[in-house]
C-alpha positions in Angstrom: -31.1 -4.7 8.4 -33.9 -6.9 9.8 -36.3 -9.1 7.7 -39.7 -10.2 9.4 -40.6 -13.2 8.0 -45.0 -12.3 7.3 -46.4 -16.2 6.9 -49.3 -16.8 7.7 -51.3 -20.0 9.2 -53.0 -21.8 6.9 -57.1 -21.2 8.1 -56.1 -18.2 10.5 -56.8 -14.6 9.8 -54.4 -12.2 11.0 -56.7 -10.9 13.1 -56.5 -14.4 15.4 -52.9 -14.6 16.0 -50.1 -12.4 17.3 -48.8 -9.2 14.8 -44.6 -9.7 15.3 -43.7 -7.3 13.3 -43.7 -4.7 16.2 -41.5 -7.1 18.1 -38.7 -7.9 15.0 -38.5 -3.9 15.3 -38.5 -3.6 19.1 -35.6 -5.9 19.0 -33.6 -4.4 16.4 -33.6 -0.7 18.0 -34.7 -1.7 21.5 -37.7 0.5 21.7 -40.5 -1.6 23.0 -43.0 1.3 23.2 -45.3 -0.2 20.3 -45.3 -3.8 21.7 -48.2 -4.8 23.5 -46.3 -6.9 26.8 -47.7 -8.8 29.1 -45.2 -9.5 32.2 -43.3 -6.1 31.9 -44.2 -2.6 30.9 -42.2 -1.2 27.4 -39.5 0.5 29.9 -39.2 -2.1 31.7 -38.3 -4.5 28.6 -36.4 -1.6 27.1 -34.1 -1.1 30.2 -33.7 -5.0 30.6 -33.2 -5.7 26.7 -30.0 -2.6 26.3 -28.7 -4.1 29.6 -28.7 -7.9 27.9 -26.9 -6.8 24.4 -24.6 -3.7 25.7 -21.6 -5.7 26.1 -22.1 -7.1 22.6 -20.9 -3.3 21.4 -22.4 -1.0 18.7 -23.8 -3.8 16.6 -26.9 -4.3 15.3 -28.6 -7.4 14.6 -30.6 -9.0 11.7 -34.1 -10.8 13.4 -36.2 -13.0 11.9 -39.5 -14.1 13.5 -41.7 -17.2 12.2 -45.5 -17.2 11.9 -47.1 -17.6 15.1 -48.2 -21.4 15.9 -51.4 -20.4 17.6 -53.5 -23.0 19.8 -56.4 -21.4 21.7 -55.2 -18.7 23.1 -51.0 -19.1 23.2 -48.8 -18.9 20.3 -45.3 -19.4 19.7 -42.9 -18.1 17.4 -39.4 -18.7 16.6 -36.8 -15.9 16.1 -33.7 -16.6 14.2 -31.0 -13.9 15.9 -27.5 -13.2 13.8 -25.2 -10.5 15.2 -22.0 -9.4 13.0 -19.6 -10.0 15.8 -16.6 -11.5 13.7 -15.9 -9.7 10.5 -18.1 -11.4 7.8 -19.0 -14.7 10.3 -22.2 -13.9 12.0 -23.4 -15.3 15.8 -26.8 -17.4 14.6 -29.4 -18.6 16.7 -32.5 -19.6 17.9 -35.0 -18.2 20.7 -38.6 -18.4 21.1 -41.3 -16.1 21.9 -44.7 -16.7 23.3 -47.9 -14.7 23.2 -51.2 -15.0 25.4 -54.5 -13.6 24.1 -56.7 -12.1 26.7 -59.6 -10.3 26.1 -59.3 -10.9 22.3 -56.2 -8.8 22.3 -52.3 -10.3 22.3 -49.2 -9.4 24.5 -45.9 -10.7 24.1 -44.8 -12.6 27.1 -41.8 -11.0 27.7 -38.2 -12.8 28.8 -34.6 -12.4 28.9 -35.2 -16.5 26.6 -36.3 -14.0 24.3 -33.2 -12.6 23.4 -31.0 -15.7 23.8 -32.8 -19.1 25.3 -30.1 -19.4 27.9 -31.0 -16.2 29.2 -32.9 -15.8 32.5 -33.0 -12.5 35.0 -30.0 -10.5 35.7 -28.1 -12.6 33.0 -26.5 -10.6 30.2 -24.7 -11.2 26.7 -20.5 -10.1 26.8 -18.2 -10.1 23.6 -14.5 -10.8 24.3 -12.5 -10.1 21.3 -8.9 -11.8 20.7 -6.5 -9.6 18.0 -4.7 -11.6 15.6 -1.4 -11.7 14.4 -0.6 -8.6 12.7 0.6 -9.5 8.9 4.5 -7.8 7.8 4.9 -5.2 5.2 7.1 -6.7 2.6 10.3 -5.9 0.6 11.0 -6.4 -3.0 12.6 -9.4 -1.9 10.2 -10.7 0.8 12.3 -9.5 3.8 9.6 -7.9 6.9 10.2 -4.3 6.7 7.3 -3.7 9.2 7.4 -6.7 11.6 6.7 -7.7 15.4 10.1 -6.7 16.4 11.2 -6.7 20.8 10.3 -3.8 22.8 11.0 -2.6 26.1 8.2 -0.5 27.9 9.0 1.7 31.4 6.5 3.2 32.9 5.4 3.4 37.1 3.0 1.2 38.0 1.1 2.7 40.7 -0.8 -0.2 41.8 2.2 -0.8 44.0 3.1 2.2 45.5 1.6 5.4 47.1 0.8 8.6 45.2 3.5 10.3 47.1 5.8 7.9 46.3 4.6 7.2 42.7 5.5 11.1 42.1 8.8 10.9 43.3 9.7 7.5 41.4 7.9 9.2 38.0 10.8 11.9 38.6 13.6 9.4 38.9 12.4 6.8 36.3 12.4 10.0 33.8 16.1 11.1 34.5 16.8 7.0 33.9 14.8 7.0 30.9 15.6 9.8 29.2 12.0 12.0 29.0 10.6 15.0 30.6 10.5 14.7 34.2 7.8 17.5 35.0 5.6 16.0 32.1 5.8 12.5 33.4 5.2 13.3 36.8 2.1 15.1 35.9 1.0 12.0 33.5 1.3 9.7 36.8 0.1 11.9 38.9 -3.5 12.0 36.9 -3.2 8.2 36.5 -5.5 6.1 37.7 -4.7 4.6 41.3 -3.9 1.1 39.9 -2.9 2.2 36.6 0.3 1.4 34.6 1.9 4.9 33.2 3.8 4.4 30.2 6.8 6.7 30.1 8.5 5.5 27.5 9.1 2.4 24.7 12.4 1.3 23.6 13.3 -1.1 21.3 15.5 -3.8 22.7 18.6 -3.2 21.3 18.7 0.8 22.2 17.5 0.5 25.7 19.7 2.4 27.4 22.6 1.7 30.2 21.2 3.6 32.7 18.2 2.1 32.8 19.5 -1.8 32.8 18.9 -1.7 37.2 15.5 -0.1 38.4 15.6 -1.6 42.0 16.6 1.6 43.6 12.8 3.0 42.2 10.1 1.9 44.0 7.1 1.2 41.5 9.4 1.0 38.5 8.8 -1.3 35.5 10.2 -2.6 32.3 8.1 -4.7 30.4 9.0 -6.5 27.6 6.4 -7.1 24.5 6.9 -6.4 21.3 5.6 -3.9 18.5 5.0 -3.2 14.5 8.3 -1.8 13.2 10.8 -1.3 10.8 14.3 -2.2 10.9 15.7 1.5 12.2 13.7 4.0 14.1 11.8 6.0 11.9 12.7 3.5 8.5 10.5 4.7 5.7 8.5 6.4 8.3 5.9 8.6 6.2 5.4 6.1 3.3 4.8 2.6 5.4 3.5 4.4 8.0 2.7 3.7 12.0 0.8 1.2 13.9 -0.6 2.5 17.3 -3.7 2.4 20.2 -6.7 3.0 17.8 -8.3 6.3 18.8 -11.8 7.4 19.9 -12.4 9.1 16.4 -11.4 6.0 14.4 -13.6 4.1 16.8 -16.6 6.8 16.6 -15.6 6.6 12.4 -16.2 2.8 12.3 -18.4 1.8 15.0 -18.2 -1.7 15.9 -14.7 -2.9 14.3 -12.6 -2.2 17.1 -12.6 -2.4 20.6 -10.8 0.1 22.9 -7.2 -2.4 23.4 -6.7 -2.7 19.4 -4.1 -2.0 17.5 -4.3 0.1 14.5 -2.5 1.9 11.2 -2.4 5.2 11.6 -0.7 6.7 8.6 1.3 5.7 5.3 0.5 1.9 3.8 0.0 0.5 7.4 -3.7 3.0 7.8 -4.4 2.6 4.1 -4.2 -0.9 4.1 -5.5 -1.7 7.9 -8.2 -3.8 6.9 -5.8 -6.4 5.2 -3.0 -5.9 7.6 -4.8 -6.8 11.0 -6.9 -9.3 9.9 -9.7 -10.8 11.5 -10.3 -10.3 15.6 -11.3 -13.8 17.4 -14.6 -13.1 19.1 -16.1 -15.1 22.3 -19.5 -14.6 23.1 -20.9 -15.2 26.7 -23.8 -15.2 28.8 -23.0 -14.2 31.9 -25.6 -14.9 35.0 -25.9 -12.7 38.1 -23.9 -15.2 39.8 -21.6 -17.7 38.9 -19.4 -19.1 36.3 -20.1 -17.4 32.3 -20.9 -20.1 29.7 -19.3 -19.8 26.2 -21.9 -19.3 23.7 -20.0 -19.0 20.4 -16.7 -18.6 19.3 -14.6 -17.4 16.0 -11.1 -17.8 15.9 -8.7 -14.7 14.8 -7.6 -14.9 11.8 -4.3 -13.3 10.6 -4.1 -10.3 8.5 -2.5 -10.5 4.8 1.2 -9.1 4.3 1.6 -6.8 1.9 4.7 -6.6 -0.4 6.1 -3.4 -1.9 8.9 -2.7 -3.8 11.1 -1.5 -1.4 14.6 -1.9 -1.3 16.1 -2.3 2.2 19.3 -1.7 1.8 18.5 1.5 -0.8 16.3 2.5 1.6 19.1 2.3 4.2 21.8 4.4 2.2 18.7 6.8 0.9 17.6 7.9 4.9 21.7 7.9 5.7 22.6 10.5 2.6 19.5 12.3 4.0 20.4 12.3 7.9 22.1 15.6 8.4 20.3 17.3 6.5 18.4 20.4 8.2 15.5 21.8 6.1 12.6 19.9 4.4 14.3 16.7 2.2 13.8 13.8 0.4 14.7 10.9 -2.3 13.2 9.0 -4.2 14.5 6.1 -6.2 13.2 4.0 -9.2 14.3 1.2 -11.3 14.0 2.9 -14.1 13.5 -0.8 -16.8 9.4 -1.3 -14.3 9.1 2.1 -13.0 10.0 0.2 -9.2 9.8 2.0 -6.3 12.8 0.8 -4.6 13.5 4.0 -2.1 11.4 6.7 -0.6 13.2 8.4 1.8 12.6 12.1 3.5 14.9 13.6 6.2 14.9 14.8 9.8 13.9 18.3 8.4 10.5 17.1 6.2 8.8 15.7 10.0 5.8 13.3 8.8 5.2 14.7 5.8 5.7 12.5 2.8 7.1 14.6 0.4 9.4 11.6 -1.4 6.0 10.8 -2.7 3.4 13.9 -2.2 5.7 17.3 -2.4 4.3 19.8 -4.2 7.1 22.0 -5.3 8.5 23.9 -8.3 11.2 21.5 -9.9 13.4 24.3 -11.2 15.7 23.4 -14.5 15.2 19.5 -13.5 11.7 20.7 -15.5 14.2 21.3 -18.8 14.5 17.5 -19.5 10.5 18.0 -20.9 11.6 20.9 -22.4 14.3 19.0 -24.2 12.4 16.3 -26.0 9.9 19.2 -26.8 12.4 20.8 -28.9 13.7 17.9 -30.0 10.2 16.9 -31.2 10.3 20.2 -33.2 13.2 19.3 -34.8 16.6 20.5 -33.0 19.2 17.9 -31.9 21.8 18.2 -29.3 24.3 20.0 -31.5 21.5 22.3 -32.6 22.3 26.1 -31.6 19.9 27.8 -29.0 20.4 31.3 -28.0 21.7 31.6 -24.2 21.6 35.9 -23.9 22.8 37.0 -20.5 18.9 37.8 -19.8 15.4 37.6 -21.4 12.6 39.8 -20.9 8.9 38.7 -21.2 6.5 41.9 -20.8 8.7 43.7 -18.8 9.9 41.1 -16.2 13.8 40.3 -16.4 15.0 36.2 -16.5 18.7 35.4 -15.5 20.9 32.8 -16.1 22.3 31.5 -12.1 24.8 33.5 -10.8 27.2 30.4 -11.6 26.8 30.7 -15.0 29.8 30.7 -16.9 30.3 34.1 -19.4 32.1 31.6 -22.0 28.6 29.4 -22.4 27.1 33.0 -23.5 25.3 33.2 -27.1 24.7 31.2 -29.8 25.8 27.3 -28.0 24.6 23.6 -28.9 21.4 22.4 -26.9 23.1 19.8 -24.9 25.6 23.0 -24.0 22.5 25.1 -23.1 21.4 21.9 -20.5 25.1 21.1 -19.4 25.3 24.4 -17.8 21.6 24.9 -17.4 20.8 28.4 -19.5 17.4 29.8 -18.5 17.5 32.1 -21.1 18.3 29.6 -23.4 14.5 27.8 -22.7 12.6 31.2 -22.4 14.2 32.1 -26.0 13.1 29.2 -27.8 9.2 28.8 -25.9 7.7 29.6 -29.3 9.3 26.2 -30.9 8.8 24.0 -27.7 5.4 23.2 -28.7 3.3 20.8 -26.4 5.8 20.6 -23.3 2.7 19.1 -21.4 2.9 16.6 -24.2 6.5 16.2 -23.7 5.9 15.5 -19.6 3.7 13.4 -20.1 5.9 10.7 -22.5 8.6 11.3 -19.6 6.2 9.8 -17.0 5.4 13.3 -15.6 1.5 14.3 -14.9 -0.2 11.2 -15.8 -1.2 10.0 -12.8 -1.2 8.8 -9.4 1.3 6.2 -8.5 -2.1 3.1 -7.9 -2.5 2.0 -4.2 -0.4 4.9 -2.1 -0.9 8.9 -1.9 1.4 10.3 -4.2 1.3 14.1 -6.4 2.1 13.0 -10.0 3.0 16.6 -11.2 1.3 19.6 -12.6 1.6 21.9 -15.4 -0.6 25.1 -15.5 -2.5 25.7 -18.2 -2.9 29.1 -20.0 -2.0 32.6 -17.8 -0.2 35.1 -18.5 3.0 35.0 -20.7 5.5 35.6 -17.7 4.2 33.1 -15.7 4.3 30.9 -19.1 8.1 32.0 -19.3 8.3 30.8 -15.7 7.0 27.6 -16.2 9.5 27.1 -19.3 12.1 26.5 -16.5 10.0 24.8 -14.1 9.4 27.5 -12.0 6.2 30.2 -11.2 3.5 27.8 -10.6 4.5 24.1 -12.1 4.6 21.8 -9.4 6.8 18.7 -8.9 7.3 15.8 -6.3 10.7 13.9 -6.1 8.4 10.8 -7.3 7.5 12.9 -10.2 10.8 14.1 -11.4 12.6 10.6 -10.8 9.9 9.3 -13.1 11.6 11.8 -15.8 14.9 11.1 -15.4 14.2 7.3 -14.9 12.0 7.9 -18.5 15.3 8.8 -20.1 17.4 6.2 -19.0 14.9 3.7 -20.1 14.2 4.8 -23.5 10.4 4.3 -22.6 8.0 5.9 -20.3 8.3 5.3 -16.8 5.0 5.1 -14.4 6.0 4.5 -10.8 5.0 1.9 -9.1 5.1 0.7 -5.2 3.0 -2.3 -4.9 3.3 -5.1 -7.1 -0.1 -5.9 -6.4 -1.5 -2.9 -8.4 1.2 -2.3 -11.3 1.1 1.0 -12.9 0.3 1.5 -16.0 1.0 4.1 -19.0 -2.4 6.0 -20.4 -3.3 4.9 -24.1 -3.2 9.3 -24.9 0.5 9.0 -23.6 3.1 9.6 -27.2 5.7 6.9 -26.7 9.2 7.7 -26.7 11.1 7.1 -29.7 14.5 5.3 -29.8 15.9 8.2 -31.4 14.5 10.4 -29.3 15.7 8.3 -25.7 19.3 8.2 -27.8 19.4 12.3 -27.9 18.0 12.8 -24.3 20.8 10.4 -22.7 23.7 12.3 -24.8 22.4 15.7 -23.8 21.6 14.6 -20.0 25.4 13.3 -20.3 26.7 17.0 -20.8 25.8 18.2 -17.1 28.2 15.1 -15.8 30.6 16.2 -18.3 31.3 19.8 -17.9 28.4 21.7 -16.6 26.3 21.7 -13.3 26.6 18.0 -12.4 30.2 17.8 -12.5 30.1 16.7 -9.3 29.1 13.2 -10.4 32.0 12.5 -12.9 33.5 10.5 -10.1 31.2 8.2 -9.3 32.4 4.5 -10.6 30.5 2.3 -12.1 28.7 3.2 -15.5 27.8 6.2 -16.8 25.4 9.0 -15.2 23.1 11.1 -16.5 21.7 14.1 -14.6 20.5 17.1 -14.4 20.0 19.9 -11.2 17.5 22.2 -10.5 17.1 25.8 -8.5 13.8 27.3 -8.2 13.4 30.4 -6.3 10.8 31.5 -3.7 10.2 33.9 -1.2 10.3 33.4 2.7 10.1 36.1 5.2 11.5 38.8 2.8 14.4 37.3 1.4 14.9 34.9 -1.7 15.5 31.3 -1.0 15.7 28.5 -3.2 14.4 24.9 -3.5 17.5 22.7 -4.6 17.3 19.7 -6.6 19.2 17.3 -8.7 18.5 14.1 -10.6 20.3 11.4 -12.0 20.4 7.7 -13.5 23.0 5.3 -13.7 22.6 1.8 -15.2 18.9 0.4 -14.2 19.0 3.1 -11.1 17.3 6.6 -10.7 17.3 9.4 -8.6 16.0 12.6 -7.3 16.6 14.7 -5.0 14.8 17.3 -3.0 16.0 19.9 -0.3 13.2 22.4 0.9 16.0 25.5 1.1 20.1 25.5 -0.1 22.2 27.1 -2.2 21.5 25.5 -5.8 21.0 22.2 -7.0 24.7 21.5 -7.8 25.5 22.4 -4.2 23.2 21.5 -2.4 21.2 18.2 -3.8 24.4 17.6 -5.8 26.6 15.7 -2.8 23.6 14.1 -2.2 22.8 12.1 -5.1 26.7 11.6 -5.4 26.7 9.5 -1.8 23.5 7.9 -2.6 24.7 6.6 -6.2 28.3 5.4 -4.8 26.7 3.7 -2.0 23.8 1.9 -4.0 26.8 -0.3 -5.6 28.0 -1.6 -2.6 
């Protein structure tokens, strides 16, 4: 805020020369009604003052006023004015104020020169802003994700036809264009009379044929320009985000930032990171008189916002959002390099809307949860030829746990651990909860629970603690309440193929790091995991992925049941490494994981080595 300046005249009491503190606060809130004025009432200089500085915008400015020079009875002061117009560069200058004593008492001769010395009657301060160059989002590699990319805009422009008409050409230019006729007719009806209605925004390359000729449609426009995009409509749409006309709530959130033509990010990594994304607006600040030509008073160029690199794959991305296309319910993927714990795809399909769940799901993981559950044994002393016992079914205080339907009859009884996780055997896990010790433990060493990717919204995993000992059961096989994101559980499977723990991480600007608390993984340990994770591929649930060329896969799938409307559905997932490559998959509602997340992860893995 303000700062009076209090000196003092040397040989003048304060009594003998004008009190300006009044006045710095006057002109910082534009209440005059404690200044004594000579020349105008307080109203009068109130209404004249808000009418000078309203086109500056919601800004408030830091004043200054010297110690009255004082001869007789006149004194002057000097007021040093800086308004926060342009980011962190201020608008600095000078004005003067005078002051007449009469009757032993001073007023403040009052004058637009107050405010700025240029100023005289009817003459008022405007700020003209200029947006800058909006800076890219960044692949691993450097290549634009988000970038200025050509656009096509229809719309009627109503300015040159007549309301009758513009109705009628709304109508046609919609059957052209592809959108709601009876909506856009409405939306140019209610237009203003020389407005531009926007009907709809193509990009370049997909405008379509029947829109190439719009003579035969009187008020018709296509206007080309240019927007903030990614390389394919809707690419990495949740997690990068979209750029957009900034709203009246971000504007009444962060008054003074943006003007009512900006630009701004409104979700993903293009909101969180706005600030270093759009830069710095140019700002021109005029005095314009009552009549005449307006006179520049300052100026501050725009600067351009920062890019900012993830570590996004492109083409993974590409192939991630393709395996993902036809899928109907909620989906997503999520890939890592598993040697850094890189982010490299984050894809969620048609079904998921604008939800991010690559990244913030919450969901139980199903028997992808057994690959904690497998290092906690194996930290209690079983290997992968060490016997479990898979009964058809396991009670806990009266609730029944089964084994899939799938299960095969021959994999029934006393079988090897990495048996027991080839063909997934629930009862197998519920059977041997007393040995599995600190599962949480376990998680965590396999990058699940211990924190938030750093610089983007992500869910991490959670793993209830205490309740009752059927929901503990429950958890044992990643179901009840443990909750999972795709981000999470490629994290674990990525874990395993490393042979250390994996933290995700999607801006190499803020690199993720593993908790000091975290147990490391043991070579041994990594060596066990990858032979037993093998046995799915083998001969068990993720058969499916035997075929895939290139180097071995690990993998395991997951089913997790829930209730919708009355009838049992199930979350399917699966996930899977191959060399430095990981992979999880989510789908909101299928038949298993093997089914349904299964095909999946196979066309995402054979395409990645293309």
């Amino acid at each position: 805020m303000a700062v009076a300046l209090a000196a003092t005249l040397s040989g003048c009491s304060a009594a003998d020369q004008p009190d300006t503190a009044a006045l710095r606060s006057a002109l910082v809130s534009g209440d005059f009604s404690h200044v004594r004025l000579a020349g105008a009432t307080a109203k009068q200089a109130g209404t004249e003052y808000s009418a000078i500085v309203a086109g500056l915008g919601k800004i408030t400015p830091t004043v200054e006023i010297s110690a009255p020079k004082v001869e007789d009875d006149h004194a002057t002061s000097r007021i040093r004015w800086s308004w926060p117009v342009a980011g962190t560069e201020n608008w600095t200058y000078t004005s003067t104020v005078r002051s007449t004593k009469k009757g032993g008492t001073w007023s403040v001769d009052w004058a637009p020169s107050v405010v700025e010395p240029s100023l005289v009657a009817g003459g008022v301060l405007r700020r003209a802003t200029q947006a800058p160059p909006r800076a890219d989002i960044l692949g691993a590699d450097g290549t634009a994700l988000i970038t200025d990319r050509p656009v096509v805009t229809f719309g009627i422009d109503k300015s040159k036809v007549t309301p009758a008409v513009a109705a009628t050409s709304a109508a046609a230019l919609a059957k052209l264009v592809g959108v709601d006729a009876k909506g856009f007719v409405a939306s140019v009806k209610s237009g203003g009379a020389q407005q531009f209605v926007e009907a709809i925004t193509y990009r370049k390359a997909e405008v379509p044929a029947s829109a190439a000729d719009l003579s035969g449609i009187p008020g018709a426009l296509a206007v080309p320009g240019s927007r903030q995009l990614g390389p394919a409509r809707g690419f990495a749409g949740p997690v990068l985000g979209t750029v957009g006309p900034v709203t009246a709530e971000i504007m009444q959130k962060h008054p003074g930032i943006y003007t009512s033509t900006d630009s701004v990010g409104l979700s993903g990594l293009e909101q969180r990171y706005d600030g270093q994304l759009r830069g710095t607006p140019g700002v021109t600040i005029s005095l314009v008189p009552e009549s005449g030509d307006a006179t520049d008073l300052f100026t501050a160029q725009p600067k351009p916002g920062e890019p900012l690199k993830t570590t996004l794959d492109e083409h993974l991305q590409t192939i991630a959002e393709a395996a993902l296309h036809d899928i109907g319910p909620a989906s997503a993927l999520v890939a890592l390099r598993p040697s850094d714990g890189a982010i490299l795809a984050a894809a969620n399909g048609p079904g998921t809307g604008s939800f991010d769940a690559a990244l913030n799901g919450q969901v139980p993981p199903g028997s992808t949860f057994k690959m904690f559950d497998t290092l906690a044994l194996l930290r209690a002393g079983l290997t992968a030829d060490s016997t479990v016992d898979c009964t058809a079914k396991a009670v806990v205080d009266g609730y029944t746990f089964v084994n899939d339907a799938d299960y095969p009859a021959s994999a029934i009884g006393r079988i090897p651990l990495k048996t027991a996780i080839g063909h997934s055997c629930n009862t197998a896990m519920i059977n041997a909860r007393d040995k599995l010790g600190d599962v949480t433990s376990a998680a965590q060493t396999l990058g699940f629970g211990i924190g938030r990717t750093p610089g983007v919204d992500s869910f991490p995993g959670r793993i209830p603690a205490g309740g009752s000992a059927t929901e503990a059961a429950a958890a044992v096989i990643g179901q009840g309440k443990v909750l999972a994101s795709p981000l999470a559980m490629a994290a674990g499977i990525a874990s395993i193929q490393a042979g250390h723990t994996v933290v995700a991480g999607l801006l190499p600007s803020q690199p993720a790091t593993v908790p000091s608390e975290v147990k490391p993984l043991t070579a041994a340990e990594a060596a066990q995991l990858r032979l037993i994770f093998r046995q799915p591929v083998l001969d068990g649930t993720a058969v499916g992925l035997k075929t895939v060329p290139g180097a071995p896969v690990i993998a395991k799938t997951g089913t997790a049941e829930f209730e919708q409307g009355g009838k049992t559905q199930v979350h399917a997932w699966m996930v899977a490494a191959q060399g430095d490559l990981a992979v999880a998959v989510f789908v909101d509602t299928g038949h298993s994981g093997a089914d349904t997340a299964g095909p999946i992860v196979k066309r995402f893995l054979t395409a990645a080595q293309r």
